[in-house]
N, C-alpha and C positions, 0 to 999 in steps of 0.2 A: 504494500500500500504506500501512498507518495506522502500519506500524513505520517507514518510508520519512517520512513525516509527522513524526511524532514526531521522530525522530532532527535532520531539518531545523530545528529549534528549540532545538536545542544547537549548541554549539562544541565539537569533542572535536581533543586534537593527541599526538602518540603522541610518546615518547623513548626513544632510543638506549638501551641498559642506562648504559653511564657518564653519562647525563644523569639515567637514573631514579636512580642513586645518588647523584649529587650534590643532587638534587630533595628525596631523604628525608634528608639527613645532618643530623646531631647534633653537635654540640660539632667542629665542623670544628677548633678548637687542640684540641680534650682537655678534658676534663672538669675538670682545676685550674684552669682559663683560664676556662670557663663559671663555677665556683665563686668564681673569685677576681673573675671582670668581667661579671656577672650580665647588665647591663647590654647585653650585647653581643650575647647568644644573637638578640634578634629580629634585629639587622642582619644576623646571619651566615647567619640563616636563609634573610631577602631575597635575601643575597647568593647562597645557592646555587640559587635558583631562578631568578632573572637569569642564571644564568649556564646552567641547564640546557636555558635558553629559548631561549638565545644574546643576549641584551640584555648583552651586557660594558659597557657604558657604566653601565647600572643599576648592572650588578655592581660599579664598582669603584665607583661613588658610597657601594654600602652598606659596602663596605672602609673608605671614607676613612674614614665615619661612626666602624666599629672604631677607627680609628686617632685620632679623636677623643679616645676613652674615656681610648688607651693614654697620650695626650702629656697629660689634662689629670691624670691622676693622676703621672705623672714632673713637672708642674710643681706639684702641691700639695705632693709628697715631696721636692721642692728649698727649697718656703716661694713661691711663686706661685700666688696665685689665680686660674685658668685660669673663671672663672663670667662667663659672657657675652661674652667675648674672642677677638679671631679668633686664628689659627693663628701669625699674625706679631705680636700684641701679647704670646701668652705666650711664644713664643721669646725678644721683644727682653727683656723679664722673665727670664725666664730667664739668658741671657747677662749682663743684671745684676746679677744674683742671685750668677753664678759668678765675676763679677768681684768684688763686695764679700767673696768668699769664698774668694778667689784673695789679696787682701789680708792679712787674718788668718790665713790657713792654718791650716785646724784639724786636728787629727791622723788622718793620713791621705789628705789631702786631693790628693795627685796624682793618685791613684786613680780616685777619686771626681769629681776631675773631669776626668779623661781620658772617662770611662763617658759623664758630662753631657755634653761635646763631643761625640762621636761618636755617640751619639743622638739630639741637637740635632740634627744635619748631616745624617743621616738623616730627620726628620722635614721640613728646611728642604727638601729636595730632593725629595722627595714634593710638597708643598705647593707648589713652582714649575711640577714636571712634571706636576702637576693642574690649574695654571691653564694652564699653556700647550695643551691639547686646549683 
């Protein structure tokens, strides 16, 4: 048959409703997230397609990408220039940053860097548990 023919000359693969939905999804944070890290919509995009496919490894790769975004703007907003730097030269940045600032203490500054540490720590252990796959 010529629709039999035809059809032979494509790839077609069908998804589950929760994969079609994750396949079309938008601003997977919310649209303040899209708004505020523009930046990030194509990854997230990736990211739900990879995942609607079942490639999780894809997926989490277009996650880190995200996470990219999130830690280089937390070290521009501490005074680290995160521009071409791995993951571990802006943390150790970082951490010197909060120590030269740990020094001085400037008003408010327990706060402010309790928040620094434990998003540090968080990003550092991401960053481990990515290399160790």
């Amino acid at each position: 048959m010529v629709i039999e023919d035809e059809l032979s000359l494509r790839l077609y693969f069908s998804l589950e409703p929760f994969e079609a939905r994750a396949w079309d999804a938008n601003y997977l944070f919310g649209e303040d997230v899209s708004n505020r890290f523009p930046s990030t919509d194509f990854e997230l995009q990736e990211e739900t397609k990879c995942y609607a496919t079942g490639r999780y490894t894809a997926a989490v790769f277009h996650l880190m990408r995200v996470l990219e975004v999130g830690l280089a703007a937390l070290a521009a907003n501490i005074g680290v220039d995160p521009e071409n730097r791995t993951w571990e030269a802006i943390l150790n940045g970082m951490q010197t940053k909060l120590n030269e600032n740990t020094q001085t203490k400037p008003a408010g500054w327990k706060e402010t860097e309790q928040f620094y540490s434990e998003l540090m720590a968080h990003f550092r252990s991401t960053k481990n548990a990515w290399l160790a796959t």
